[in-house]
C-alpha positions in Angstrom: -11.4 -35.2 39.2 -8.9 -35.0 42.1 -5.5 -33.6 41.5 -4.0 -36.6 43.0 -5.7 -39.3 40.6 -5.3 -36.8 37.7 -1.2 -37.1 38.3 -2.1 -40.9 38.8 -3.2 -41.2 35.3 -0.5 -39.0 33.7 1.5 -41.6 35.4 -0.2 -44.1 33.7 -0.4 -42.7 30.3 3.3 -41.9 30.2 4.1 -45.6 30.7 2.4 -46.3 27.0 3.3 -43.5 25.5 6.5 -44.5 23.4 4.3 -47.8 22.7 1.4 -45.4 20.9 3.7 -42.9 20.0 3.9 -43.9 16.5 0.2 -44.5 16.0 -0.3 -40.5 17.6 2.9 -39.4 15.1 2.1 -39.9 11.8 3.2 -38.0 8.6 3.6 -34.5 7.4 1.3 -34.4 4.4 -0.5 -31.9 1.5 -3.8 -32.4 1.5 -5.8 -30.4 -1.2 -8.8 -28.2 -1.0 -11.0 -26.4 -3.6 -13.0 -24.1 -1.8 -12.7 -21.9 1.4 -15.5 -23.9 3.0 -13.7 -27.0 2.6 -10.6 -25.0 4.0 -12.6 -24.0 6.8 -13.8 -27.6 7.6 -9.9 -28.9 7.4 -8.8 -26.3 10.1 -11.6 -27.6 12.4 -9.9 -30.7 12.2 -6.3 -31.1 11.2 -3.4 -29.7 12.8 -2.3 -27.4 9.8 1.3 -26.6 9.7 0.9 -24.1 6.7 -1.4 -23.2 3.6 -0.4 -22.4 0.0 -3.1 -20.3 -1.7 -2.7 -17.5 -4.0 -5.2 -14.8 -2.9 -7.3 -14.8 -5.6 -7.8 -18.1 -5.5 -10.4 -20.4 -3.0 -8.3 -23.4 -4.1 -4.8 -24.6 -2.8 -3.2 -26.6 -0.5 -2.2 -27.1 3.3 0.1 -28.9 4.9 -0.7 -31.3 8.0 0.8 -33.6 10.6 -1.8 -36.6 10.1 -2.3 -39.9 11.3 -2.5 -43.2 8.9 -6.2 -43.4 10.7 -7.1 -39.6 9.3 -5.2 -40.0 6.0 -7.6 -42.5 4.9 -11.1 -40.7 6.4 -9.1 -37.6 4.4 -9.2 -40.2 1.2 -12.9 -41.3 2.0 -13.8 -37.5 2.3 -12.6 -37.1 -0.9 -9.8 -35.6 -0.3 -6.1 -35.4 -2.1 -3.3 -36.5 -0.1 0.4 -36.4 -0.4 2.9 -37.4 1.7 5.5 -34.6 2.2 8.0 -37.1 3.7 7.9 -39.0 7.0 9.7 -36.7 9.3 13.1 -37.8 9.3 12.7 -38.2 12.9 10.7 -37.3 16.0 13.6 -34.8 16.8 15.5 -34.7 20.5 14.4 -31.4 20.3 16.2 -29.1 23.1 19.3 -31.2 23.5 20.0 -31.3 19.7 19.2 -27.6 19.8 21.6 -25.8 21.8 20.4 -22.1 21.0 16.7 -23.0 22.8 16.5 -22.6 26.5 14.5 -24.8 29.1 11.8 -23.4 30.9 14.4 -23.9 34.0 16.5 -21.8 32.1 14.3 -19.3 31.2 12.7 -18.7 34.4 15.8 -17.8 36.4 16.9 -15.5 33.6 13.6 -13.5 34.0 14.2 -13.3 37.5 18.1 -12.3 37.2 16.8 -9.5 34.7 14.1 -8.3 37.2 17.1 -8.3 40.6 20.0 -6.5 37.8 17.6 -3.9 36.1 14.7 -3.5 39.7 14.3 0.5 38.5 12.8 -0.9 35.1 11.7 -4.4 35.3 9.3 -6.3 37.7 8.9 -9.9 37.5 4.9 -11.5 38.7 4.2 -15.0 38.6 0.5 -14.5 37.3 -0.6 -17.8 38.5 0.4 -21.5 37.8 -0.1 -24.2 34.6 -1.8 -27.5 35.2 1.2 -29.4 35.8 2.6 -25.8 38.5 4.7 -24.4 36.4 4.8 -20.3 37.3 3.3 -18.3 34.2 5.0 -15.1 34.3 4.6 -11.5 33.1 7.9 -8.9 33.2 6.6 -5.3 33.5 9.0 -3.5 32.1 8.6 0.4 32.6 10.3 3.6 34.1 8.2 3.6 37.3 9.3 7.3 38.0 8.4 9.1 34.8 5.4 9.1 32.7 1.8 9.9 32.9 -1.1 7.4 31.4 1.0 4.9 30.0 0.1 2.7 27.1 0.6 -0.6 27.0 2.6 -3.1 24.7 1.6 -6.9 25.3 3.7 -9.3 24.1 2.8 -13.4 24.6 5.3 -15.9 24.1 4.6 -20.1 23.5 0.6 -20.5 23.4 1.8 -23.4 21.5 5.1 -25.8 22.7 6.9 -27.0 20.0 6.9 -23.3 19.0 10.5 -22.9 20.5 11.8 -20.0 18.2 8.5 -17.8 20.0 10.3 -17.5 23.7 13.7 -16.9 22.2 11.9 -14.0 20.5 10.3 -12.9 23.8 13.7 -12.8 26.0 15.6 -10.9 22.7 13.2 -8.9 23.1 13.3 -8.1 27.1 17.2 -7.5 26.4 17.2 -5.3 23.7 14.7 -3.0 25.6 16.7 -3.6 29.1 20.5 -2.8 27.8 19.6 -0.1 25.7 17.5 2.3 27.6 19.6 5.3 28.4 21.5 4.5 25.2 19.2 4.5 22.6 16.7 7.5 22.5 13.3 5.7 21.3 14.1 3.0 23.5 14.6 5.3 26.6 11.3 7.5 25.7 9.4 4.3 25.2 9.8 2.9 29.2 9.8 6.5 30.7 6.3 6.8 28.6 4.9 3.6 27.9 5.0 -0.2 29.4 5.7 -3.3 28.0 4.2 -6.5 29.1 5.9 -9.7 28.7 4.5 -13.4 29.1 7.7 -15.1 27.8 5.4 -18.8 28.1 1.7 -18.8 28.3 2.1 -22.8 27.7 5.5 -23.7 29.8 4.2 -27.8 30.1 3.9 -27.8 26.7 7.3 -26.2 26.4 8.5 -28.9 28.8 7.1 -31.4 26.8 9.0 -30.3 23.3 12.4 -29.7 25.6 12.5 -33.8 26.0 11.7 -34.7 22.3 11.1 -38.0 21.9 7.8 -39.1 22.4 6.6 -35.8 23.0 8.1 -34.2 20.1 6.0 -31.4 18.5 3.4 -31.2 21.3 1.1 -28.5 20.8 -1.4 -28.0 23.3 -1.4 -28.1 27.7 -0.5 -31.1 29.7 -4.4 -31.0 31.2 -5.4 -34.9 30.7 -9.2 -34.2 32.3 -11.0 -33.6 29.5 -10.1 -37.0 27.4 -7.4 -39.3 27.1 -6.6 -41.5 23.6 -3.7 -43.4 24.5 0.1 -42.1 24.4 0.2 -38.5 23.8 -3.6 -38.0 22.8 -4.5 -35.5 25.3 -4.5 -31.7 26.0 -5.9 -28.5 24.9 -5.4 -26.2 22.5 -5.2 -22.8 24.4 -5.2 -21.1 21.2 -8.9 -22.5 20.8 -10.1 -22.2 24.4 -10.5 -18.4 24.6 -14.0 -16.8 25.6 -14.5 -14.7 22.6 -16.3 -17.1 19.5 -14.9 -20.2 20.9 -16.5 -23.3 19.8 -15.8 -23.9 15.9 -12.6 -26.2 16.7 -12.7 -29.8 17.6 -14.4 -31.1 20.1 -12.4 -34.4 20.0 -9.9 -34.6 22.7 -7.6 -36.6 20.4 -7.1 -33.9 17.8 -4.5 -31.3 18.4 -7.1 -28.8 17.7 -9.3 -29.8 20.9 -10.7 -27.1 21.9 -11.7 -28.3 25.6 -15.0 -29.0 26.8 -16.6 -25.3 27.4 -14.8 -21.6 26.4 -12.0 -21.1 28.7 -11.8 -24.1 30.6 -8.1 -24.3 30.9 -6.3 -22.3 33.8 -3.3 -21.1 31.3 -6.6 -19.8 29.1 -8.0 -18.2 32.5 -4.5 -16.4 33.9 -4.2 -14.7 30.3 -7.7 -13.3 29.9 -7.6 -12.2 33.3 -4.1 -10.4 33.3 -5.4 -8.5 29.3 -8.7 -7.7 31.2 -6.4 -6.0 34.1 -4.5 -4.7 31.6 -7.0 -2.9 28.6 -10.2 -1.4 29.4 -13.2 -2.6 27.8 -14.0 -0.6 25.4 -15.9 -2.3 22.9 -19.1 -4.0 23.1 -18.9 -8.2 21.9 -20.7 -7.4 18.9 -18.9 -7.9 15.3 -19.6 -4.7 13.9 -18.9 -1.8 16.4 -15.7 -0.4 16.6 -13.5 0.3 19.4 -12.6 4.0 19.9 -10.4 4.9 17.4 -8.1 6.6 19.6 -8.0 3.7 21.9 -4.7 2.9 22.9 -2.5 -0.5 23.8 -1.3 -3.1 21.4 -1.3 -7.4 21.7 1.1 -9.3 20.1 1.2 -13.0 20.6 4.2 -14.9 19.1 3.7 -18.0 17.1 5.8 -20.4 14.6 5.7 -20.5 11.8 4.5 -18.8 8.5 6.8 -15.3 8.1 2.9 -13.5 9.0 1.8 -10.8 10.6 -2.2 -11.4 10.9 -5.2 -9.7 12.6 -8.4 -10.7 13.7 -10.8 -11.7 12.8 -9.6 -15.6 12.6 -13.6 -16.7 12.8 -15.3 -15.2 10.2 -14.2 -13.5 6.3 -16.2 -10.5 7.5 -13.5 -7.6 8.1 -13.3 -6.2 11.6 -15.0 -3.1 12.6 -11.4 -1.5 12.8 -10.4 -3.0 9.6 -7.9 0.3 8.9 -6.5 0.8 11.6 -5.5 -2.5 12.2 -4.5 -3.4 8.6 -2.4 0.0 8.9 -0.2 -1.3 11.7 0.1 -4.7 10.6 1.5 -3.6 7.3 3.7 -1.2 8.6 5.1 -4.1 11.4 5.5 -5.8 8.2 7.9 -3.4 6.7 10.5 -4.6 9.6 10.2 -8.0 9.1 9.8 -8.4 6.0 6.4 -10.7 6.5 3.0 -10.8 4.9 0.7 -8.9 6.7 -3.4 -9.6 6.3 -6.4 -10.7 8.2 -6.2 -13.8 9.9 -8.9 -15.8 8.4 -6.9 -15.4 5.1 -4.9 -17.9 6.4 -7.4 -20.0 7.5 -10.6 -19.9 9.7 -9.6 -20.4 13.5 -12.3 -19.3 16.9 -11.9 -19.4 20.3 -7.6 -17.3 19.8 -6.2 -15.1 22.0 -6.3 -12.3 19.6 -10.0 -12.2 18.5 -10.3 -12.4 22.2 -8.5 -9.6 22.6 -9.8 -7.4 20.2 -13.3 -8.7 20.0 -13.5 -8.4 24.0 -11.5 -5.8 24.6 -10.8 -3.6 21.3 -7.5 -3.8 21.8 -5.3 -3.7 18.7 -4.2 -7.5 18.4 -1.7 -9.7 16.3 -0.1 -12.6 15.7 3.4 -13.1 14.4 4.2 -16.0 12.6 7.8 -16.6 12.8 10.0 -18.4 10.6 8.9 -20.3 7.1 8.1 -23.7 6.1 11.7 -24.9 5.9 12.6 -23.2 9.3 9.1 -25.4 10.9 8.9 -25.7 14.9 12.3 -26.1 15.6 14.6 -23.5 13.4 18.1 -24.8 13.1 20.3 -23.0 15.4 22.2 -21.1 12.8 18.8 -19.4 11.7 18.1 -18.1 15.1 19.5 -14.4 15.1 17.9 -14.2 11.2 14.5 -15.1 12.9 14.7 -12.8 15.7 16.4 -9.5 15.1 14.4 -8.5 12.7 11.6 -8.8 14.3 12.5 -6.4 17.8 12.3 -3.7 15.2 8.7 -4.9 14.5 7.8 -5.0 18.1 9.8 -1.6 19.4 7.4 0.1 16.7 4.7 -1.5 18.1 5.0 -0.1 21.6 6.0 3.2 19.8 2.4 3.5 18.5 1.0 1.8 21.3 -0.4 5.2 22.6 -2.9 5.3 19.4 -2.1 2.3 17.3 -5.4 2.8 15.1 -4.1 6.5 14.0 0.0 6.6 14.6 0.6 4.3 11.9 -1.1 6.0 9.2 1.4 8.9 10.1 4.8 9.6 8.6 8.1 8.1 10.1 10.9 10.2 11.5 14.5 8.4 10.7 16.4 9.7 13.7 17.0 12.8 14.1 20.7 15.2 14.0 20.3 17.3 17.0 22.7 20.4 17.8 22.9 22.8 20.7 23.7 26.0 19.8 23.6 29.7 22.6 22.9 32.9 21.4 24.3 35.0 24.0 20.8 35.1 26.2 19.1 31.7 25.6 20.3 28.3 24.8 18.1 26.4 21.4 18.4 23.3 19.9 19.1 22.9 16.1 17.1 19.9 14.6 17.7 18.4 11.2 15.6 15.2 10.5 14.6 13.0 7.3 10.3 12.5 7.7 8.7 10.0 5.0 5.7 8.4 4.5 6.7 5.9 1.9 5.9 2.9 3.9 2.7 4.5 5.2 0.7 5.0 2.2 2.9 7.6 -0.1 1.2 10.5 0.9 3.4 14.0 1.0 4.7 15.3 4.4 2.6 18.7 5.2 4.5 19.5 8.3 6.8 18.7 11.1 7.8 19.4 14.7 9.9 18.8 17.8 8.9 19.0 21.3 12.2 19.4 24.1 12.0 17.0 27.4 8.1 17.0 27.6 6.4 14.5 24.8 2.9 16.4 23.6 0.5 14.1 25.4 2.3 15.6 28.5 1.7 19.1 27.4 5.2 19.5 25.7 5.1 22.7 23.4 6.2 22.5 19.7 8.4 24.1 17.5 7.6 23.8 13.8 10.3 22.4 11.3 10.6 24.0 7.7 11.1 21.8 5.0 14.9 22.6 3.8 14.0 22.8 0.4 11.7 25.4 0.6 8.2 23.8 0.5 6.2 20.7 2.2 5.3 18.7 -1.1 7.2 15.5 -1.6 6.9 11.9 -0.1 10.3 12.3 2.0 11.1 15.6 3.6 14.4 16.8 5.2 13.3 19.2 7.4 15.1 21.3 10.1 14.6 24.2 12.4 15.4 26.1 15.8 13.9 25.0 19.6 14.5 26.9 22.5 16.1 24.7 24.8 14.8 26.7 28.2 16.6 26.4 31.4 20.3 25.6 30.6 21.3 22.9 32.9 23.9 20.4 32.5 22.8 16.9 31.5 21.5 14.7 29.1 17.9 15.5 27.5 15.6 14.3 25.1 14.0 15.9 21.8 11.2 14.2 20.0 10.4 14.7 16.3 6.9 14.1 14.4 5.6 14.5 10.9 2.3 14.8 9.2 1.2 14.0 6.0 -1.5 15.6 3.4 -3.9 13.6 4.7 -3.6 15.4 8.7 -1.9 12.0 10.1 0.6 12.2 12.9 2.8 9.5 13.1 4.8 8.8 15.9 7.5 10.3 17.7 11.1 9.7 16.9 13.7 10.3 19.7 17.1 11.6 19.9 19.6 12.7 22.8 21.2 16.0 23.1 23.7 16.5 26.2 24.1 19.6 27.7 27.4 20.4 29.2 30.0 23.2 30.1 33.3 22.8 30.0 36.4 24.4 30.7 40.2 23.5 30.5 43.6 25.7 31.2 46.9 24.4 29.7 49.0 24.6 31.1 47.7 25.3 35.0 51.4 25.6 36.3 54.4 28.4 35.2 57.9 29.0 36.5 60.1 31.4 35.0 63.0 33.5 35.9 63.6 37.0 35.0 66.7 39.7 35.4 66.2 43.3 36.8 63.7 45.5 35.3 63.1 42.7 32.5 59.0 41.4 31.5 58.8 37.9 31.5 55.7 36.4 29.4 54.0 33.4 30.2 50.7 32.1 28.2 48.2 29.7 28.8 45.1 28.3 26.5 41.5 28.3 28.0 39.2 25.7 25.9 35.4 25.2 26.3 35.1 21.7 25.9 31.3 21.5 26.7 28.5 22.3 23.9 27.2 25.1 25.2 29.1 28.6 24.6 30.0 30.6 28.1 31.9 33.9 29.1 34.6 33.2 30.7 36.4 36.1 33.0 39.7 36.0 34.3 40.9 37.4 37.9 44.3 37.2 39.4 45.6 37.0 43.4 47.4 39.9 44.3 50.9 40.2 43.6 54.1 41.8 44.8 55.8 42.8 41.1 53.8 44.6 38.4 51.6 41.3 36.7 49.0 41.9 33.9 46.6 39.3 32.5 44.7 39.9 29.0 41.9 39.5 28.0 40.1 39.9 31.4 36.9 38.0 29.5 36.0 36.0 26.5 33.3 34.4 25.1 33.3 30.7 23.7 31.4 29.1 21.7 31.6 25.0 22.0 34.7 24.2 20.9 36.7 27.3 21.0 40.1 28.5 22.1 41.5 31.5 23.5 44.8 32.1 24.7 45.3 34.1 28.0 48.8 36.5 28.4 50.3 37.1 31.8 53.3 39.4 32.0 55.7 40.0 35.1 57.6 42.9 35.5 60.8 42.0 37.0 61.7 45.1 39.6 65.2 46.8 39.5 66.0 46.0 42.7 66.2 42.7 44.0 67.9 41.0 46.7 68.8 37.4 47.2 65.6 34.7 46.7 63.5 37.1 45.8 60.2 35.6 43.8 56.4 36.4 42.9 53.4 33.9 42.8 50.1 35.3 42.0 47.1 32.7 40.6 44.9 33.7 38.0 41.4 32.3 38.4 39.1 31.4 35.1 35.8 31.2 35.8 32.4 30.7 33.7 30.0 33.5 34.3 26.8 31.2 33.8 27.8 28.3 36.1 30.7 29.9 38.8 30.7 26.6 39.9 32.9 25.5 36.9 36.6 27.6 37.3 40.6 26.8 36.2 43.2 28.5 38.2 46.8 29.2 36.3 49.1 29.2 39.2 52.6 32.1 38.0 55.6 31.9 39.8 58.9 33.7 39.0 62.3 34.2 40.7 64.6 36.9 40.4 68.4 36.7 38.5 70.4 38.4 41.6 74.1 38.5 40.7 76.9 39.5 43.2 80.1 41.1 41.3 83.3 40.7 43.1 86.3 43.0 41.7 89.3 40.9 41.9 92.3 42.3 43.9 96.2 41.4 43.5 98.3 40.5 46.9 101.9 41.5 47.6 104.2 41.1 49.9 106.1 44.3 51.3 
């Protein structure tokens, strides 16, 4: 169908949509099932919102947005049905929701970002939605540093009304943007690594919620080709219409789970599987049972609403994935941040044709899905919930791209809370004093075995380590504080990184932990400037106090400018450690014989013997007391 006709008959189809609206609405119910099959069959059909199921149990319940028409083919199936409540209203979304942004909003932001932060962030319109809307991905990376860098992908609002997921997205964007060079992971992580961000896969859905009213709580695209019911009764599910096992949804175009007509027949489906293929090797043949490389690196995270869930493929099939450890090792650990449930997708319930099987079962790239928020935060959180939704998830995602350079092993691997770094010179070589905390309590309880740091160059990179000693004397609990000496090499001023890692008993790295150590010299006189005045023959004494205010200890010598009275300055040289003091003596000998005016300046110089760049000068001056005695004499007259 032509373009032209196609926006002919959206045209159409709007002017009866607040007519059918109702009909297309319907009600939130529970609808009960006693076995996984009959589970499975439901998510096929209904547009589940969420499932209660304990999980030992095939029996529970799920609740659904359902028409009157499908509540009573739900009765005829034999079926349990409960109205939750009507929903209080088809909400006016966006407008009544100040906190959410419009897809104009969010657009210019990206591109604001991308103009303010050009050294880290690059913004590429990937290609265009049915209705033209720009899809976008921000690269975010140090373009200058780094060698093989993994990848983080992060996905944003596959589905519309899921308006908390974008929010998530551009927190997420910010946090990494306005920290690097502040925080120390953060900084490591886009000089080694790069993040990919598609803030929304779905923006005419988005644009849809944004209005609310009739389009309240759309799901799927704005594509009407593929089948048309009346009002709102069109679309496709994108999270349905990926290559990989697609075909298990509905093929009903008036179900939310439509699935489209043939596996990735949508261009929002087409720009996304093309951009991961870019993206991730193929490195794992479409089979269910081999694994990908277990050292393969690069993580996928897509964002969704709502469940408090972190879940892994597969969604199709009970059957646990090839990688089953490794990927049930990171989604735990992700879990530990925010707080969610972490376990295999089709736990929840069956799904086929997602993004994440895709991207795992095509690709073998380590894949997830957040679900954010719970069932009393639904599509569209209130507001006042939004920072509790979102911040503690960016600690969930900047571990993600931590591990992101072997997310099947780093996870099974110790963490390293940051570390207390200290620069310390022994008269020949400047080293760096670590202390760190290393546990593996969230990461299966094993005892730490060892630890190391690397200075400046990470160990993929050929950095060379320096063991850490437990400070207690032995490697044999769960949490070890561990410490030791690094040689810092070449002593330049300037800010530089040291990386910490643990193992545990069971030969598992986990990832690097960050922390900045600045190196700087540092000198100051006080005061710079005397003047004093001294009689005939008298000493006059003047001192001054030389500090090293940088963190790395110097010798310091002290010369003077010549000098036309007798002048001695002690000591001649010192050595400071970070912090110290010393104070410096100059004495003038006064000469016996002085006439009118007479003075001396002289300048003593301070100057560090490692950088003779850095120097104070203590500028002397002193006068003379000249005194003229006049005998008094007595006149008379004769």
């Amino acid at each position: 169908m032509k373009r032209g006709i196609c926006i002919l008959l959206v045209l159409l189809m709007t002017l009866s949509v607040v007519a059918d609206a109702a009909a297309q609405t319907g009600d939130a119910v529970w609808v009960a099932f006693d076995s996984l099959s009959e589970l499975a069959m439901l998510a096929r059909e209904l547009d589940i919102w969420e499932v209660e199921r304990d999980p030992l149990a095939v029996s529970g319940r799920l609740k659904a947005l359902v028409s009157p028409a499908r509540q009573v083919w739900l009765r005829d199936q034999g079926f349990a049905v409960e109205a939750v409540a009507p929903l209080e209203i088809r909400p006016a979304a966006i407008p009544s929701y100040p906190c959410y942004r419009t897809i104009d909003e969010l657009a210019p932001q990206l591109a604001t970002w991308a103009a303010a932060y050009s050294d880290l962030a690059e913004l590429r319109v990937l290609g265009t939605s049915y209705e033209g809307r720009d899809i976008t991905a921000l690269r975010l990376t140090n373009e200058t540093t780094g060698l093989d860098k993994p990848v983080l992908f992060v996905m944003a609002n596959i589905h519309g009304r899921e308006l908390i997921t974008p929010e998530l997205a551009m927190a997420f964007i910010e946090r990494l943007l306005t920290q690097y060079g502040a925080d120390a992971d953060i900084t490591w992580l886009l000089d080694h690594q790069i993040v990919e961000v598609v803030v929304s896969a779905n923006p005419d859905g988005h644009v849809r919620n944004e209005a609310g009213e009739p389009w309240a709580y759309w799901r799927k695209n704005a594509n009407p080709e593929n089948g048309y019911c009346g009002g709102v009764g069109f679309g496709v599910d994108l999270n349905r219409n990926s290559g990989f096992m697609w075909g298990g949804a509905s093929a009903d175009p008036c179900y939310e789970l439509y699935q489209g007509p043939i596996a990735v027949s949508e261009g929002e489906t087409q720009i996304v599987e093309a951009f991961l293929r870019g993206l991730f090797p193929d490195e794992r043949p479409e089979d269910l049972t081999t694994p990908a490389p277990v050292d393969k690196p690069g993580v996928f995270i897509t964002v969704h609403s709502y469940g408090n869930l972190v879940i892994w493929p597969w969604g199709h099939t009970y059957t646990l994935p090839p990688n089953s450890a490794g990927l049930s090792a990171l989604g735990h650990k992700m879990a530990t941040y925010n707080g969610y449930v972490a376990k295999q997708a089709s736990l929840l319930y069956p799904t086929t044709g997602s993004t994440d099987d895709f991207a795992y079962g095509e690709l073998g790239v380590a894949s997830y899905t957040f679900e954010v928020g719970t069932s009393g935060d639904g599509f569209y959180p209130s507001c006042s919930r939004y920072d509790a939704l979102i911040q503690p998830n960016l600690g969930a995602l900047v571990y993600a791209a931590k591990v992101a350079r072997a997310p099947y092993l780093l996870p099974a691997g110790p963490d390293v809370e940051p570390p207390m770094v200290r620069v310390t010179v022994d008269g020949v070589s400047a080293t760096v004093a670590v202390t760190a905390t290393v546990s593996d309590g969230a990461t299966g309880g094993q005892a730490i075995a060892a630890a190391e740091v690397y200075v400046d160059i990470p160990p993929w990179e050929g950095g060379l380590p320096t063991a850490l000693s437990a400070v207690d004397g032995a490697y044999d609990a769960i949490s070890e504080v561990v410490a030791g000496v690094a040689p810092l090499g070449a002593v330049l001023p300037g800010r530089r990184l040291v990386y910490v890692r643990g193992q545990d008993a069971d030969a598992n790295w986990g990832p690097l932990t960050g922390a900045f150590i600045t190196v700087t010299r540092g000198l100051q006189a006080t005061p710079e400037v005397h003047g004093g005045y001294g009689r005939s023959g008298e000493t006059v004494v003047y001192t001054s106090t030389l500090s090293n205010t940088g963190t790395l200890t110097q010798t310091v010598t002290l010369t003077r400018s010549s000098a036309s009275w007798a002048v001695t300055v002690v000591p001649t040289r010192v050595v400071q450690a970070p912090g110290a003091a010393h104070v410096i003596t100059a004495s003038v000998t006064v000469p016996e014989e002085l006439g009118p005016g007479d003075a001396d300046v002289f300048t003593a110089t301070a100057r560090v013997e490692e950088a003779p760049w850095l120097s104070r000068e203590i500028r002397v001056e002193t006068r003379g007391l000249w005194y003229v005695v006049i005998l008094p004499y007595v006149m008379r007259s004769w």
